[in-house]
Every structure is written in C-alpha cells, then in structure tokens.
LOLOZA-773921 format. One line per field, with one value per residue (C-alpha): x, y negated, z; residue number from 0; residue in three letters. Coordinates in pm, whole numbers, always signed. Each point is the difference from the previous one (the first is absolute). Example, Ala and Ser with C-alpha at 12.3 -4.5 7.8 and 13.67 -1.06 7.14 Angstrom:
X: [+1230, +137]
Y: [+450, -344]
Z: [+780, -66]
k: [0, 1]
r: [ala, ser]
//
This chain:
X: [-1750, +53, -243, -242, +135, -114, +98, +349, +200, +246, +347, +332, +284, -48, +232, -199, -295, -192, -309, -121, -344, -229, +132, +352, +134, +274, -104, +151, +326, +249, +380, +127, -179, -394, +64, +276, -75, -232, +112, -354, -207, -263, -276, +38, +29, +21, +209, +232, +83, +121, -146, +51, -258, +54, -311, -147, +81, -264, -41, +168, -203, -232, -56, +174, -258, -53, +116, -321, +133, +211, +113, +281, +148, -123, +75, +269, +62, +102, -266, -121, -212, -113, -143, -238, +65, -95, +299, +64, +24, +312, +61, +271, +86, +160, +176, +319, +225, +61, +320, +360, +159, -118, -398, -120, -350, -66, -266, -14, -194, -140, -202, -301, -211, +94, +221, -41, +211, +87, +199, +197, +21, +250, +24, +223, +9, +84, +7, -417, -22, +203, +349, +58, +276, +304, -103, +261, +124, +291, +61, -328, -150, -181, +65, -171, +145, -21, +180, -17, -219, +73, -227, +50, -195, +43, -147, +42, -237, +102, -43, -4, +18, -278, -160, +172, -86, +119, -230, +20, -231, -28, -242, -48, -94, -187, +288, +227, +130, +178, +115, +53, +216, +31, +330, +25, +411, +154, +148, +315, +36, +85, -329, -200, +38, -209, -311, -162, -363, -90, +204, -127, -360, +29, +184, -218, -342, +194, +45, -381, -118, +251, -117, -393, +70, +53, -328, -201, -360, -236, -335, -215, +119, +345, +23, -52, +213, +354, -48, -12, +282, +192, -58, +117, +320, +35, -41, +301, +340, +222, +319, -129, -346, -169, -335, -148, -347, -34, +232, -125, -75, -196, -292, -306, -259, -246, +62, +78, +64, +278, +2, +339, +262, +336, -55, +356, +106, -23, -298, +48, -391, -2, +287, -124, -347, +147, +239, -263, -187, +308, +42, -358, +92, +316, +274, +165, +355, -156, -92, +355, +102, -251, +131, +374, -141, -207, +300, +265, -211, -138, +357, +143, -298, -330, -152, +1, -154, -112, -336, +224, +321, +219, -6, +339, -67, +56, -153, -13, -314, -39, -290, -7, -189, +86, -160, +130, -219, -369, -120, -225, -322, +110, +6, +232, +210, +291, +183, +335, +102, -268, -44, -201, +307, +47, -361, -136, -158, -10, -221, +346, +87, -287, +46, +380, -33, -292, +209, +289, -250, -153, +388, +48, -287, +15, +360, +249, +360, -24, +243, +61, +88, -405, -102, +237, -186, -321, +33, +143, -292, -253, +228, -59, -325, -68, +119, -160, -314, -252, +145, -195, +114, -58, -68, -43, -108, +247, -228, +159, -217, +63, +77, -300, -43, -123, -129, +152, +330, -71, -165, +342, +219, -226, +89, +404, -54, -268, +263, +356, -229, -56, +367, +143, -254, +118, +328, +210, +82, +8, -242, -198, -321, -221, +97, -79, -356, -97, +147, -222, -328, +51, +33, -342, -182, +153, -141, -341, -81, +143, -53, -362, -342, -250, -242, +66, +131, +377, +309, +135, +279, +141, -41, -280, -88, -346, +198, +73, +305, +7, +302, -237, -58, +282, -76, -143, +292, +229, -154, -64, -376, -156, -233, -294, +16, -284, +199, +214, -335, -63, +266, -41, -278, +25, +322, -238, -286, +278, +298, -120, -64, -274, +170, +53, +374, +124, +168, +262, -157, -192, +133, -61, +9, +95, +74, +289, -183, +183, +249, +137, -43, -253, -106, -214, +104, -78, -132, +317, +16, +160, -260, -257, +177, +51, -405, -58, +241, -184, -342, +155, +90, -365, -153, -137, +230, -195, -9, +364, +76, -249, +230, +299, -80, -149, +385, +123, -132, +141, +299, +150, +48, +318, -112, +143, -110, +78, -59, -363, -339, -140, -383, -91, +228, +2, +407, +275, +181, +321, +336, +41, -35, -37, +104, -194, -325, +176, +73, -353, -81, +150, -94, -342, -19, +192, -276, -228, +123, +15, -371, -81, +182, -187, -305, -64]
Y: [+1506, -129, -237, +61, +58, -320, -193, -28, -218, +72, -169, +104, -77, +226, +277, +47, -67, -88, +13, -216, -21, -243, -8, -62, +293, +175, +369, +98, -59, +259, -121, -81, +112, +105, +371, -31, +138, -270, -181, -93, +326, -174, +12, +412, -4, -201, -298, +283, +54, -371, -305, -425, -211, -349, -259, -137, +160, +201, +187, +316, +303, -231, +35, -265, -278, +33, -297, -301, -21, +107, -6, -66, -314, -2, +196, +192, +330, -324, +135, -268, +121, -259, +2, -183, +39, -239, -129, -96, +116, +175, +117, +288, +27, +367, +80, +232, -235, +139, +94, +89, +97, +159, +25, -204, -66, -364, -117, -425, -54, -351, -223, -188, -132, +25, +210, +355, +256, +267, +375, +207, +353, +220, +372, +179, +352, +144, +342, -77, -78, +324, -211, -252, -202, -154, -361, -279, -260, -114, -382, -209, +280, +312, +300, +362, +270, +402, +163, -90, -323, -340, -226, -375, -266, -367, -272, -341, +150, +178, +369, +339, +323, +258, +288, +34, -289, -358, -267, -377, -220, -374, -320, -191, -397, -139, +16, +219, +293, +329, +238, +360, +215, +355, +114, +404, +96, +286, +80, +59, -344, -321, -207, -183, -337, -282, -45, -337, +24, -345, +16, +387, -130, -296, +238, +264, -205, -151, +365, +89, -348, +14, +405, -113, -262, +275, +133, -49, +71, -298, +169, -32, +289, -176, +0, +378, +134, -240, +163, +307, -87, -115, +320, +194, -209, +118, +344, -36, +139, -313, +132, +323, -103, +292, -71, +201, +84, -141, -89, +219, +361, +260, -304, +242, +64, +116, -149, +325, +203, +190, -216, -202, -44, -203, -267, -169, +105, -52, +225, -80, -13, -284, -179, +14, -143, -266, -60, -92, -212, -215, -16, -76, -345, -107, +187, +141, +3, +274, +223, -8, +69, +278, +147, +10, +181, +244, +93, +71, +168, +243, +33, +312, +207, -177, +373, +33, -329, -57, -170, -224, -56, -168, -373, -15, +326, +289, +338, +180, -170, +332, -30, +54, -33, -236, +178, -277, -284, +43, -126, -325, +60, +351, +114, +253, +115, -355, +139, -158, +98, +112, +383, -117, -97, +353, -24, +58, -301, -28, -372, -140, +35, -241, -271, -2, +7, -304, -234, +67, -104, -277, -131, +23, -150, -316, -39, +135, +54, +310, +293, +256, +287, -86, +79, +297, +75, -8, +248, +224, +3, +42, +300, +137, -72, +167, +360, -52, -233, +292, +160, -39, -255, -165, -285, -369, +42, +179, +339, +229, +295, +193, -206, -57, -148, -325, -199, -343, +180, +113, -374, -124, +222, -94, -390, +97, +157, -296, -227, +152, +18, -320, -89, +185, -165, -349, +167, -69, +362, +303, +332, +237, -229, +256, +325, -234, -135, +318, +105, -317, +125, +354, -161, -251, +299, +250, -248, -84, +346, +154, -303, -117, +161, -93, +99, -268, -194, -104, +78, +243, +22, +320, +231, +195, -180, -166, -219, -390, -233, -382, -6, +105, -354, -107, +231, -364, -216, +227, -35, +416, -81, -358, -145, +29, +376, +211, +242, -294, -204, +329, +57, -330, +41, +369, -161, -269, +259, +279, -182, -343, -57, -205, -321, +104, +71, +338, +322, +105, +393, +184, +76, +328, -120, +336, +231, -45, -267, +52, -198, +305, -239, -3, -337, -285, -373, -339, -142, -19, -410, +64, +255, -274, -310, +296, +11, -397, -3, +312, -218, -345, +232, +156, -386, +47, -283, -165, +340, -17, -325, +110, +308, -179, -279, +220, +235, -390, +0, +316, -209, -97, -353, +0, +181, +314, +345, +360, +274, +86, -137, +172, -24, +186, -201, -337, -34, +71, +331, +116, -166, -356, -201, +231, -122, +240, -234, -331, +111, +110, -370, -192, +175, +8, -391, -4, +200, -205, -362, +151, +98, -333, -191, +179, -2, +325]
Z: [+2046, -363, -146, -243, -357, -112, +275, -142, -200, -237, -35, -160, -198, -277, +122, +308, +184, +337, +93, +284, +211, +57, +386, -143, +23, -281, +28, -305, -183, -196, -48, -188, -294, +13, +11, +249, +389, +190, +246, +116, -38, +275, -263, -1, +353, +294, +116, +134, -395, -90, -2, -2, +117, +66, +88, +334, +316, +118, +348, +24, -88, -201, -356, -238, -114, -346, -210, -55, -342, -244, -354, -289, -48, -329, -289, +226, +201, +320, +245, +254, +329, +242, +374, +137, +381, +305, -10, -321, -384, -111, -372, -142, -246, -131, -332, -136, -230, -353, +6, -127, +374, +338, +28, +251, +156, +87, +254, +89, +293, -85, +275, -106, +302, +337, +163, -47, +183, -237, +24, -216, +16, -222, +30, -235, -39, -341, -203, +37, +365, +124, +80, +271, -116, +216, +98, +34, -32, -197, +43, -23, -204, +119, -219, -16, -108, -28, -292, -323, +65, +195, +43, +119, +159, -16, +209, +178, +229, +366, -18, +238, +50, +156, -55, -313, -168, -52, +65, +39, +135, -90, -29, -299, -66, -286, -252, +119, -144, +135, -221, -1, -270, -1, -268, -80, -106, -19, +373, -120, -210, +121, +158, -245, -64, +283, -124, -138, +89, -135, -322, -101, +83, -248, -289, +61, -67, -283, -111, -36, -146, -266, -52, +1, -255, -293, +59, -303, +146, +61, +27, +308, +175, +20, +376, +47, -323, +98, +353, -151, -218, +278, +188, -331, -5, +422, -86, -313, +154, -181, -64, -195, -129, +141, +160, +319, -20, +422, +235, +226, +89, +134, +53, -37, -266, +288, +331, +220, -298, -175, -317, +98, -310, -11, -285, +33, -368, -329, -175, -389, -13, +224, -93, -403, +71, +261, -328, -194, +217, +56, -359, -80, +251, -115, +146, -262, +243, +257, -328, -119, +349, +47, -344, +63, +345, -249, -214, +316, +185, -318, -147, -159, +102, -147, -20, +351, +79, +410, +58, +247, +115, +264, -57, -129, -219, +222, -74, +330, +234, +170, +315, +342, +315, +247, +328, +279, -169, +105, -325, -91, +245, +83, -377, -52, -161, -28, -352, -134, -331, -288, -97, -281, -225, -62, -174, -374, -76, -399, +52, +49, -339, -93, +245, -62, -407, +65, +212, -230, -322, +196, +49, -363, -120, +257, -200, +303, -197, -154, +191, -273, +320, +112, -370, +14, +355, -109, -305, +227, +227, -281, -113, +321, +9, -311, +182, +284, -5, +39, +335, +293, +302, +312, -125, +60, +360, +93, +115, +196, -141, -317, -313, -222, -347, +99, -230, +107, -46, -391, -45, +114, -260, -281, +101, +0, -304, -157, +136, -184, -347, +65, +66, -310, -279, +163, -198, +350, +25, -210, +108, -176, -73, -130, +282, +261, -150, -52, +382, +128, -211, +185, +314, -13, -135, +254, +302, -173, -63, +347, +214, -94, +189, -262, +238, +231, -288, +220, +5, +273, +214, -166, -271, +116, +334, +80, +242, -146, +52, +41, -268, -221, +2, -166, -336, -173, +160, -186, -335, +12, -70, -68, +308, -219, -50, +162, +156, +124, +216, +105, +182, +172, +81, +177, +188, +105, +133, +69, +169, +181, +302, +154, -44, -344, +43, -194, +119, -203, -6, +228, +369, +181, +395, +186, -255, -279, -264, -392, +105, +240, +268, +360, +44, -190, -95, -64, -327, -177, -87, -369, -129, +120, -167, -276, -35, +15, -288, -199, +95, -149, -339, -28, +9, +364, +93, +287, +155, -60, +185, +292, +71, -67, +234, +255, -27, +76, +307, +110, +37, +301, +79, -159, -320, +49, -60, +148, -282, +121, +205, +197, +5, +331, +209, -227, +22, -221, -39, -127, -74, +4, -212, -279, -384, -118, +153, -82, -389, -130, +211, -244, -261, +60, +70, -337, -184, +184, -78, -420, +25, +150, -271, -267, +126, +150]
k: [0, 1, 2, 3, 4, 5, 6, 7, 8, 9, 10, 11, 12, 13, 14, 15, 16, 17, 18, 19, 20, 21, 22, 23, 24, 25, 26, 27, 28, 29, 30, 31, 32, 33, 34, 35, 36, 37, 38, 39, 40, 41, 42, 43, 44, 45, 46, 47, 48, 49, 50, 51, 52, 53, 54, 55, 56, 57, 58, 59, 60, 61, 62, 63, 64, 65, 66, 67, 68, 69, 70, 71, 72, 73, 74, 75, 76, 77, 78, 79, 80, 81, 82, 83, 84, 85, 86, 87, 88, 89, 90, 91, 92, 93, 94, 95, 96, 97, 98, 99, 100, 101, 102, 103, 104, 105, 106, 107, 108, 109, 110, 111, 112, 113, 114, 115, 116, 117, 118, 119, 120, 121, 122, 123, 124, 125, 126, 127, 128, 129, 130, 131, 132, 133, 134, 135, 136, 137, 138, 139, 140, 141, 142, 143, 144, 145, 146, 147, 148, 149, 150, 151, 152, 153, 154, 155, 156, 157, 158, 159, 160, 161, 162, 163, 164, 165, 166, 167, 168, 169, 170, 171, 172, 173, 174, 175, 176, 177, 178, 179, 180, 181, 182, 183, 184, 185, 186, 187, 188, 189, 190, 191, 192, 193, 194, 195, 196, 197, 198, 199, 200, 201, 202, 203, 204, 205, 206, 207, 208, 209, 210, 211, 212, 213, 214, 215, 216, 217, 218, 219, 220, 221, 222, 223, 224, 225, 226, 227, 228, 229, 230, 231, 232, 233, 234, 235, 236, 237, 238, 239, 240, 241, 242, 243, 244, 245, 246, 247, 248, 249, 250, 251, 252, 253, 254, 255, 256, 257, 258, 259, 260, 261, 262, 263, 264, 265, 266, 267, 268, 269, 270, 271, 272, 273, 274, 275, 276, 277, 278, 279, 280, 281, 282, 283, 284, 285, 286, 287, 288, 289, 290, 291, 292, 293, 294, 295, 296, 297, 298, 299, 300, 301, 302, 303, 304, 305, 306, 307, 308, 309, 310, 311, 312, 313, 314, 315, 316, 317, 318, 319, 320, 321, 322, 323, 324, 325, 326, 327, 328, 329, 330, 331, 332, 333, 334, 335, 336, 337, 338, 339, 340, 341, 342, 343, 344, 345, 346, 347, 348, 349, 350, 351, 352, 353, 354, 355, 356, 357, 358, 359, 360, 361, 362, 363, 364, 365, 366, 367, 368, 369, 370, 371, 372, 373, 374, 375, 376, 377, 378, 379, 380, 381, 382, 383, 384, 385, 386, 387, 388, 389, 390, 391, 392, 393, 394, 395, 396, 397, 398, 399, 400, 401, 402, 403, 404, 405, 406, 407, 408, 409, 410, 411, 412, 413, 414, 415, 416, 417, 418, 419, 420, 421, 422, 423, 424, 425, 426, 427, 428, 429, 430, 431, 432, 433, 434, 435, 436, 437, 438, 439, 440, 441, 442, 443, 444, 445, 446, 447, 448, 449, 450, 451, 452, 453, 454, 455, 456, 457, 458, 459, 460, 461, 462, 463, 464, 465, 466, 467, 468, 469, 470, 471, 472, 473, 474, 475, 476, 477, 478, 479, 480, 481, 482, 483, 484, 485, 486, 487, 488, 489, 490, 491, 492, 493, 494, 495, 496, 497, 498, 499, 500, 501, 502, 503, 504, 505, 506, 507, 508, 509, 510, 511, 512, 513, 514, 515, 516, 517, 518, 519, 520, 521, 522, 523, 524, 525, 526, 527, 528, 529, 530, 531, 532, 533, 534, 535, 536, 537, 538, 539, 540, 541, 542, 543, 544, 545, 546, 547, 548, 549, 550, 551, 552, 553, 554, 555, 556, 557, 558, 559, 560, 561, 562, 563, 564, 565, 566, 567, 568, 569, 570, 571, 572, 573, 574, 575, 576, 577, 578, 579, 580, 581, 582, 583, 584, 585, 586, 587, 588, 589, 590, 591, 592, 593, 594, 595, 596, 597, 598, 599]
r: [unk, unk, unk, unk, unk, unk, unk, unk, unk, unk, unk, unk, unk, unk, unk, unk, unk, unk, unk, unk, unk, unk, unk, unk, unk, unk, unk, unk, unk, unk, unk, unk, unk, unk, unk, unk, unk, unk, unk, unk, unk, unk, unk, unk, unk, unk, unk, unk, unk, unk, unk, unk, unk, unk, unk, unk, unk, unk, unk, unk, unk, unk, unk, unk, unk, unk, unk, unk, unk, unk, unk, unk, unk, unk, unk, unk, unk, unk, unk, unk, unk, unk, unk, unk, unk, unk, unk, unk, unk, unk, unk, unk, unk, unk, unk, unk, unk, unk, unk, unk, unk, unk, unk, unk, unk, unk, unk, unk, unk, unk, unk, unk, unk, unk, unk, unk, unk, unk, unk, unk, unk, unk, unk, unk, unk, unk, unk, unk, unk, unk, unk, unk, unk, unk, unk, unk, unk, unk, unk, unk, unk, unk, unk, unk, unk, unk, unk, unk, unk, unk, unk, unk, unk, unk, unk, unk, unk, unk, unk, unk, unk, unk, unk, unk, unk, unk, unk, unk, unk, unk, unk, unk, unk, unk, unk, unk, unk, unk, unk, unk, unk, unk, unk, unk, unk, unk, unk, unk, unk, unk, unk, unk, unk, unk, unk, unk, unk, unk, unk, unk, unk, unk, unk, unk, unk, unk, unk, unk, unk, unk, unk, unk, unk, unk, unk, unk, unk, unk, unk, unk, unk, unk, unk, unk, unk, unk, unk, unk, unk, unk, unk, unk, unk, unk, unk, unk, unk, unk, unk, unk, unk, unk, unk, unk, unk, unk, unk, unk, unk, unk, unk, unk, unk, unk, unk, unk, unk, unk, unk, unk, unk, unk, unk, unk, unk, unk, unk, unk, unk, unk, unk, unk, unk, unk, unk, unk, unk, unk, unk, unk, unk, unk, unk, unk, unk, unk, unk, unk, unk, unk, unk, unk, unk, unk, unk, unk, unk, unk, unk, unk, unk, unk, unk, unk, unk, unk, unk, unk, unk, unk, unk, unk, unk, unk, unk, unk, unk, unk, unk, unk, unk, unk, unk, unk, unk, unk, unk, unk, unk, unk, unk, unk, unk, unk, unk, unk, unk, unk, unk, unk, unk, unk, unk, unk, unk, unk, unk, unk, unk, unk, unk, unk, unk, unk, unk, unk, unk, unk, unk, unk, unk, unk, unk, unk, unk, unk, unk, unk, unk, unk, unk, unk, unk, unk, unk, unk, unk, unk, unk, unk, unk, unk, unk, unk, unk, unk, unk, unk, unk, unk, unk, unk, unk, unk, unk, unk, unk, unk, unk, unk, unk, unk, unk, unk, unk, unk, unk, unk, unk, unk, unk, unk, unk, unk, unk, unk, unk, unk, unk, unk, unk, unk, unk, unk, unk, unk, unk, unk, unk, unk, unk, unk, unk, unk, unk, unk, unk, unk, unk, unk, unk, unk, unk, unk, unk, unk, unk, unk, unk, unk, unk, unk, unk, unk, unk, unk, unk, unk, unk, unk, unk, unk, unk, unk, unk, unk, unk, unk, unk, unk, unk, unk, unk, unk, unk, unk, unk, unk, unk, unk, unk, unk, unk, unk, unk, unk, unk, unk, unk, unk, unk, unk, unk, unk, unk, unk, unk, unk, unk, unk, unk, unk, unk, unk, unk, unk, unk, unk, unk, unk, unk, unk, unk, unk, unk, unk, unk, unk, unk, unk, unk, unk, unk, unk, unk, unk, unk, unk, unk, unk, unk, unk, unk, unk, unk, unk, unk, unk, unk, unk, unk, unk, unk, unk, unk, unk, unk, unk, unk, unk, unk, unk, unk, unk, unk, unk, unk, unk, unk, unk, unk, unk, unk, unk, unk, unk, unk, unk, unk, unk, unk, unk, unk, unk, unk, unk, unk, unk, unk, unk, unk, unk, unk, unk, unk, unk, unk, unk, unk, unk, unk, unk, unk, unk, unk, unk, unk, unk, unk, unk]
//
C-alpha cells in the first residue's frame, strides 16, 4: 500500500519526476517526460504496479522501516533519508540529474556508523503497471525492456532475479558508498551512456545553488518560499518552458472518492500565475521561457484558445479510465489524459493577459507577436465575454456566468488599455474602456446580493466562491470597499472549516453538488493563502500571518503541498505537490513581508 500523500518526496530533473517514500521506496516515475506512461504506478496501486525501494533489509513480509530522518541537502531537490538500525546508520541519498541525454534516477547508498546490511528491490513494469518487461542482462548492465521503452540499471553492486524483480543485497561501512542508476532510452537506440553517480551528484547540487542564488526574496519566510520555488522549477518541463500543474495523477480530492484528475499538463491559468510569482523573485529567464511556450502553443488559432495543453503544446489531452490500477486507497476512477481541455473557461483570458503585463512591466524584451496575441484575445473577448462557462473550477455541470470568470475578462481587458496608453501597441482605446465599464457594471449589478452584502458564485445563485477572493488582488474593486470586506467575511463564515481553512464552494456529498460532481473535498490550500492575502489588504494583518503560518504547517517536512487538506482526516489530498498551493505561498509571504516593512 502507498504511503500517505505527504509522506513523499519530490525529486526530478525538470523533464520528469519521482516521488519517493519515507521507507525508500520510488512509487512513482513517468519517462521520459512527466506525462509519459509510468514506469512506477505503485502509488495507484500496489507493488505489483512498479516500484524501487532501496534501504535496510528487513524480514520478508515485513513492512519497510520508515526512514529516522530525512531532508534536502540544502537549497536542492538532492533528497537524503537516513536509518537508524541496530546495526548501524546508513544515509541515501536520491536525486534525477538535470539533464541534456537519457533520464536517469540516481540512488548512493552511503554508510555512516556501523555496518548496516541493506537491499534493493527494482520492479519495472511500464504502460502504468500493466507490462512486465524482458529482464537481462547485456554485459555488466541489466536492461528492461517491453516496446517502446528500455530501461537500464547500473551498479557495482551484485544483483538477481525472482519473482519478477531485481534485487541486490549488500552491507555498508562508515564511508562507503554503493550506487544505483536507473537510465530510460528508447529500446530501439543504442544504450545510454555509463553513468557517473559521483560526478552528476556534484553538478547537479551545483545546478540548484547556482539557480537559488537569483532569488531576490530575503524576507522571513525565505525557507518555505525557495522550497516552493524550487518545487516550481521541478514542475517546469526545460526544453519547452511549459509547466505541469503536478506530477502526478488521479491522487484524490476525497480519499475513496471519484474526484481523481490527471494534472501532468500545462493549464495556462496555472502556468500565468506561477509566471508571475517567478517574476515577482527574480527569474525573469523562466518568464521568457514560459512566453515563447505561450506563443507556440496558441499559434494561428488564438480564438480557439485551450485552458491547457500538452507540455510541449499539444492540443489533444483526451481522458480515459485506467480500470487495471486500483486507484490511491481504493479511489476510483485512475484517469490519464484531461477532458477538461475541451472546456469554456473565459478566466484564462485574464490570467494569460496579467502574466503577459506583469512580463512587460518587470522590463522582459518586448515580443511584438505577444502584443499582437494579446489584442487578439481582447478582440475575442469583446464577442464573447458575456457567454456563460464552466469556469475556473473546471465544473462538470452546465456553464454558468460566474463571476470570477467576468472579473477575469475585465482584468484582460484593464490590462490591454493599459498596454496601448503605454503607446507600445496600437488598439481602439476608447471601444475597449467603454467594453471594460460594461463589464465591471455587468458583474456588480448581476453578481452582488445586497442582501447579504457578497458577491456570489453566479449570476443569480445564493451559492459563494473562494475566487471571489481574488476580486481586490485584481484591482476589480479596492480592499477597502464595503461590498469587498463583505465578501470576506461571508467566505470566512460560509466556506472555512474549523481550522479556519476555506472551501473553494459548497459540496453536495451524495447527490450531484454545482460542480456536477458526487463527492466533497479538502480545503483547497490556494483559496486559503487567497484569504490570508485578502486579510493582509483589509489591515487585519496579524490575522493574516496567523493563517498564513498556520497553512505553513500544513507542510510536510519537506515543505511540500498536495492541492488540498483535508480537515476530517488531518492529511493532504489531491495531486502532489500542487503549484497551484506553492504559488499563492510565495505570494502571500510576499504580501506579508510588504505589510511588515510598512508597518502594517
């Protein structure tokens, strides 16, 4: 059985990822590339599905010791784990190379006290668990393969076959070191190069201390926002500049439930506000990156723009079910692929047209075919802003006017005005005030309950919305306005939970909720970093910090996040980590560090 969600630990190489368990175990890892096929699928299934676990030897049938210890070396995605056993202390230490050739997966075994007798246990099986591969051995080298995929494993260690898996079993003395690679290639190309475990372990902590240097945040929250960058960085597919929302899939939103979504791609929502948090701390590189990603993947047909894409800018995500995988704790349905792409979700036109101003205004080169881009969205925009749609959350009910989604095509709009009278670009000024005048009054008239003095979900609806919240952080009202505090403040009676987390809307358990969906959910960890942020704005900054710090702690020991918590069971829920949780982090401890420095 998979560990809990936060039990794991992220590494990767910035094309892919792994995560691995506190016992030592690798029970997930696509290749090559994050939405490829996993070749560990063990953490949406059982062992039987994939899975690489190396740390002390333990009787058979027994559980795996999880690790004493563990953490990054630093400000780095090199994960160390270390045993305390009778015998002796042993340390590994686990990390995926950045790299221009064949992804590999690198585990030293590294003795510290005694001597501790240690096992490692491979089993491959790709397309998600469903394939045993051919196992053998070619040379000194032991090799995997079935189809498209081979995958090869390096080692100074002795190693055998049974049951379908490859194990080795060693000892290890204070100082001494035993590596393991694992190197995916195509099977039909020659093998991949020998590995240099020592060399790739040195370059690749070079690579994140020379990353972490450009950050340009020194507040007290410095710890938690470079892991989060860090983690942001993980989750950026390098050659491309596309960024996945999770590594992972199908990790549930209610443990048992049906609520399981593949997060391996690029939404544009996502990817625009992670943007702007790496611009707001000095990584101006990523944004260019991210915007040469924008303008491929949008090309020729800006009027039909996707609410995600492929990582490398393909259309076609279509879903399916993946019935021989059991699912994270039983929760069913495992989905590949994301239906949702197919989606109305006019909110995208605001979060792309912001990240493209905040790159402009934090003095990226200008591109005159982004310019071009962004007139062309408002133009669509302009026909089409008042049509109903699913939305930010993705429902899978009827479309709606939501009011998040007109707040967001007022800021695309706000945001080209604002581009034009810099004199950058040419538009027609005065159609497109008067279009962004129709839309704030359209929302304020449709989308207010004066009664209950809040904004709603939906035109019409008594039902409220936790990105509602972000109606000040947009500039579409200031934080002082009445109507403003009071839709804090009926999120904060409305949508929290005991611990003071927020909902993002109202869940129906049994029955189909407005979302089209059975099921409830966790506190979604962005609408609540979304209302410590609102909170710092209003002046009711130590109420601010208190939540923030409190959404800190949520953590796990590594300072990651899933996408929700959930309160009942006190654990995190959904795909992990999430950059939706780690952006509105950093921004938060950014709003939080300026209200400090002026006093508030």
């Amino acid at each position: 059985m998979a560990g809990r969600i936060e039990d794991y630990a992220l590494i990767g190489d910035m094309q892919t990822a792994a995560l691995v368990c506190r016992d030592g175990t690798a029970d997930w890892l696509c290749l090559p590339r994050f939405d490829s096929h996993a070749a560990f699928a063990g953490l949406l299934g059982t062992e039987e599905h994939g899975f690489w676990r190396v740390g002390p030897a333990h009787p058979s049938g027994a559980a795996p010791p999880p690790a004493d210890r563990r953490r990054y070396r630093g400000d780095s995605l090199v994960l160390e784990s270390e045993w305390d056993t009778p015998r002796g202390t042993v340390r590994v230490i686990d990390f995926m190379p950045p790299r221009d050739g064949a992804p590999q997966l690198i585990r030293i075994v590294e003795g510290v006290s005694g001597r501790v007798q240690m096992r490692s246990a491979l089993r491959m099986r790709f397309s998600y668990g469903r394939v045993v591969p051919w196992v053998h051995k070619v040379g000194d080298r032991t090799v995997a393969v079935a189809g498209p995929d081979s995958v090869w494993l390096d080692t100074t260690a002795d190693t055998f076959g049974k049951d379908l898996t490859t194990y080795a079993d060693f000892t290890v003395s204070p100082g001494e070191r035993v590596a393991f690679t694992i190197s995916w290639q195509p099977s039909h190309g020659e093998p991949p190069a020998l590995p240099d475990p020592e060399g790739s372990l040195e370059a690749t902590e070079e690579f994140w201390r020379e990353w972490v240097e450009h950050c340009t945040y020194h507040g007290p929250y410095r710890d938690a926002v470079v892991r989060s960058l860090i983690t942001l960085k993980a989750l950026t597919y390098a050659p491309t500049g596309g960024i996945v929302a999770a590594p992972t899939t199908s990790l549930p939103e209610e443990i048992g439930g049906v609520r399981n979504w593949d997060y391996r791609y690029t939404w544009l929502r996502d990817a625009a506000i992670t943007l702007s948090s790496l611009l707001r701390t000095g990584y101006r590189e990523e944004a260019r990156a991210w915007r040469e990603w924008l303008l491929r993947a949008v090309a020729g047909d800006p009027e039909n723009l996707q609410i995600m894409y492929g990582i490398a800018g393909e259309r076609e995500l279509g879903e399916a079910e993946l019935p021989w995988l059991p699912g994270y704790e039983n929760s069913k349905p495992v989905r590949v692929g994301n239906g949702a792409a197919d989606q109305l979700q006019l909110d995208v036109y605001g979060e792309v047209t912001e990240a493209l101003h905040l790159a402009h205004m934090t003095g990226l080169a200008r591109n005159d075919y982004a310019s071009l881009l962004q007139l062309r969205l408002i133009g669509y925009l302009e026909d089409h802003w008042n049509e109903p749609d699913e939305g930010i959350w993705e429902v899978r009910g009827p479309r709606r006017h939501f009011v998040h989604s007109k707040v967001m095509a007022w800021v695309a709009v706000d945001r080209t005005i604002k581009l034009i009278e810099s004199g950058d670009v040419d538009g027609p000024l005065e159609r497109w005030r008067e279009l962004r005048d129709d839309i704030h009054r359209d929302v304020c008239e449709k989308g207010y309950d004066k009664e209950r003095n809040t904004f709603t979900q939906s035109y019409g609806s008594k039902e409220l919305d936790a990105s509602l919240l972000l109606i000040p952080q947009m500039g579409f009202l200031p934080p002082d306005d009445k109507r403003v505090i009071g839709t804090i403040e009926a999120i904060q009676r409305e949508l929290s939970t005991p611990d003071g987390f927020v909902l993002r809307y109202p869940t129906a358990g049994e029955e189909a909720g407005v979302d089209g969906l059975e099921g409830d959910e966790g506190a979604f960890l962005a609408c609540s970093f979304w209302l410590a942020d609102d909170l710092a704005m209003i002046g009711r900054v130590d109420e601010a910090r208190q939540l923030f710090e409190k959404l800190l702690g949520l953590r796990n020991d590594l300072g990651l996040l899933a996408e929700e918590w959930d309160p009942r069971l006190q654990r995190q829920v959904g795909n992990f980590p999430q950059a939706f949780s780690h952006v509105p982090l950093i921004d938060t401890a950014l709003r939080l560090t300026a209200s400090s420095a002026f006093g508030g």
